[in-house]
Each structure stands twice: as structure tokens, then as C-alpha cells.
N, C-alpha and C positions, 0 to 999 in steps of 0.2 A: 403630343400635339400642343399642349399648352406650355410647354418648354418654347415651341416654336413659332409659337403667334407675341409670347412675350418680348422673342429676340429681335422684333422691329420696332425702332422709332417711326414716329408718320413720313417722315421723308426717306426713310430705307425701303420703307414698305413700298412706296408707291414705285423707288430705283428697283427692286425686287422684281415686281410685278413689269415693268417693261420689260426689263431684262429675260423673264423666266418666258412671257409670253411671246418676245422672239425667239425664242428657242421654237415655242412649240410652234406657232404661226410656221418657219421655216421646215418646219420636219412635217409637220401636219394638216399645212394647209392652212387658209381663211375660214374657208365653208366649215370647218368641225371644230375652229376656236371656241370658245366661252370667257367668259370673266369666271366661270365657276371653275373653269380649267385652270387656269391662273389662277385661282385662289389655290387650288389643291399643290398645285407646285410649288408654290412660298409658303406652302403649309399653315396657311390661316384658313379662317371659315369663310362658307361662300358670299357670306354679306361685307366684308372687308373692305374687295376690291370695289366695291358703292364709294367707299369714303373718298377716293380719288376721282375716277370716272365714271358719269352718269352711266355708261351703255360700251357696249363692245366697240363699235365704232370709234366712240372719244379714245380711247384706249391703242386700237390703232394707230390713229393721227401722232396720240406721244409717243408713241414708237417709232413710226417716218419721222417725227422730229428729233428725237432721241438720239438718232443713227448720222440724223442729219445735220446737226450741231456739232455733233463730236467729230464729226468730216470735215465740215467747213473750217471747225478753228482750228484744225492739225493744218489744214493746209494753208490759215492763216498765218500761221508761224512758219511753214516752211517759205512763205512767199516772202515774209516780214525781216527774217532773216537773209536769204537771197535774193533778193529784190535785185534785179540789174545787174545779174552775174552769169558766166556762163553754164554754169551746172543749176540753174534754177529749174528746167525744165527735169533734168536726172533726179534732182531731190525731192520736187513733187510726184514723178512717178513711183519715186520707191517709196516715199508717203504714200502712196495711194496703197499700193501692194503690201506694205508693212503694215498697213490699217485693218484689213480685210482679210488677212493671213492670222491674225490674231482675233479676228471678230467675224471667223467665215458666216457664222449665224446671219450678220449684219446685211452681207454681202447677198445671200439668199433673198432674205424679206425683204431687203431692199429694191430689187431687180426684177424679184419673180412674185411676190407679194404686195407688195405696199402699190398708189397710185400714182407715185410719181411722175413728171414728162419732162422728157428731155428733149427741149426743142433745137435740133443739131443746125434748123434755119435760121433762128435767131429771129424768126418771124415774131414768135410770142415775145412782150417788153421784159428787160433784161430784171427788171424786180420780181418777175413772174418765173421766168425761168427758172430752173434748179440751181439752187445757191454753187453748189462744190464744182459744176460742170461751169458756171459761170467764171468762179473762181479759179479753175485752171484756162479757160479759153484766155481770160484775159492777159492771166502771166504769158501764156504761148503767144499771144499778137503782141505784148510789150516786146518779146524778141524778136518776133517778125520785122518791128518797126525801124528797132536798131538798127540791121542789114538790110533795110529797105527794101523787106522781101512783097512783089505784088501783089496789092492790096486786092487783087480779084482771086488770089489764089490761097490767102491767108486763110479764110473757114476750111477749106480742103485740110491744109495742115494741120488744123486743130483737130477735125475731126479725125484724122489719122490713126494721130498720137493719142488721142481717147478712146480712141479704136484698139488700138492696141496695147497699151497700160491695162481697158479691160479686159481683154483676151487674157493677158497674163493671168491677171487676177483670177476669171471664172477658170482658169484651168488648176493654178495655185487651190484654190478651195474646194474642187473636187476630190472628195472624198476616194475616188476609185482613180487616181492620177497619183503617179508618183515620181520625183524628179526634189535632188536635194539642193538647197541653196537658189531660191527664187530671187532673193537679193542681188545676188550676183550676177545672176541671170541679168535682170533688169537693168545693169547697170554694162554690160556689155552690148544688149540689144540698144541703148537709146546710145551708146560711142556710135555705133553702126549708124544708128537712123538719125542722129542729130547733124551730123554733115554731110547728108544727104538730098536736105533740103535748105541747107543754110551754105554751102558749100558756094555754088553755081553764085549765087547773089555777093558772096563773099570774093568771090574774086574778080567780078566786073567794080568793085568798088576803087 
């Protein structure tokens, strides 16, 4: 045990401790967490996790944010990158699914766990909303614009395509699913669904 309370510096410990207690949050639920639980899994003492977050709750919160940083700037880079190009929407999906395929844990706490809202109305103001669902709406309405797809029917498309990127995804991280090459997947379903709704507007142009 003392081999493995020495193997942290203060900021491994505290990346430890997010890390380990998504796992367990995911597998185990909110209601039977602890911080003593999270101590025991990064294999320090139960007073450790104090040094980072007062209480279970703070500990939470860096979790949804945790999950939620490392979301938003993956998709910041695929946006950054294809900004204004026709596969920008194909390489944000398969961002999303390549994210959550590698980080099913992520994908649990984050959906079934954590508080997050995702307002598909757009009613709540867009700094409130959820950053990564904002961050894809708006690449998906940058296209829309381009082909001057109906400004009344734009939120439908977004929320389509976010409908269905997560589809992928929650079946991809099912544990009891099995289907090889989700990548590919995804990249054959949005050839189908991407001139589907860009098509009709494309050719009255």
C-alpha cells in the first residue's frame, strides 16, 4: 500500500481519482459512491481524496467536467481542422464514436450519471447549454447555411444527426452488443444520410 500511495504526484492523484471514480460511478451507481471508494481504488488512504475535493459532490462535478473538456476540444480540433468542408460533419461523428469507444466508461457517467441538460430547443442561452452538443449544432447549421437549407427546418437536422451519432455510440459501448468495425460503420451511415437532407436543397440551387 505504501508502494502505492508514493506513486502519485498531487496532480496524478487527483487525474487518478477522476478517472477511477468514473469507473466506479458507471458500474456502481451515484447512490453507493464514496470518496472512501475512490480512495480505495487509487490505492491511497481514505483521507487523500480531502486534498482535492471537499465532498463527493465537488468530485462529481470534476468528473462532468473531466469528460467534458476532453469532448469539447477533440471536437474543437476536428471542427478547426475542417471548418468549411464537406466531410466536416462525417469527421465529427466519427469523433464522437472514436471518443466514447475508447472511453465507454465516459459515455455511461456521462448520460446516465452525471446532471447534465441538453436543451435540443435551444430555449436555454447557448453558454448554458452543453458545450460538445453546442459545438456540433453549430458546425451542422454552418452547412446547413452553405446550401441554404430552411432555416425552419435546420434544428430538426441537427437534432437528427445527434440522434443518431448517439444511437451509434450507446450501441458501440454496450457491453452485451457485438458488431466489428463501428468506424466504418459510421462513415457509410452518414454517405447515406448526409445527401439526404442536403440533396433536395442542392439541386434547386
Amino acid at each position: 500500500m505504501q508502494d502505492k500511495k508514493k506513486a502519485y504526484h498531487h496532480k496524478d492523484l487527483r487525474n487518478a481519482l477522476i478517472e477511477k471514480s468514473i469507473e466506479i460511478v458507471s458500474s456502481e451507481g451515484v447512490q453507493s459512491f464514496s470518496l472512501r471508494k475512490a480512495a480505495a481504488a487509487c490505492g491511497v488512504s481514505h483521507a487523500a481524496p480531502y486534498k482535492h475535493f471537499q465532498n463527493k459532490e465537488e468530485l462529481l462535478g470534476a468528473m462532468q467536467e473531466h469528460i467534458t473538456e476532453r469532448f469539447s476540444s477533440l471536437l474543437e480540433e476536428v471542427i478547426k481542422k475542417y471548418e468549411g468542408t464537406p466531410v466536416l460533419l462525417k469527421k465529427m461523428g466519427l469523433a464522437y464514436v472514436d471518443f466514447f469507444i475508447e472511453n465507454p466508461t465516459y459515455f455511461s457517467f456521462l448520460y446516465t450519471q452525471s446532471d447534465i441538460v441538453i436543451d435540443l430547443q435551444c430555449q436555454t442561452p447557448e453558454k448554458e447549454n452543453y458545450r460538445p452538443y453546442m459545438l456540433y449544432k453549430t458546425a451542422v447549421i454552418s452547412i446547413l447555411e452553405q446550401v441554404h437549407y430552411p432555416l425552419e427546418k435546420q434544428n430538426d437536422v441537427v437534432i437528427s444527426l445527434w440522434a443518431f451519432i448517439h444511437g451509434i455510440v450507446s450501441l458501440a459501448t454496450m457491453s452485451n452488443v457485438r458488431y466489428e468495425n463501428w468506424e466504418q460503420k459510421v462513415t457509410d451511415f452518414m454517405d447515406m444520410l448526409q445527401p439526404a437532407f442536403l440533396k433536395n436543397t442542392e439541386d434547386s440551387l
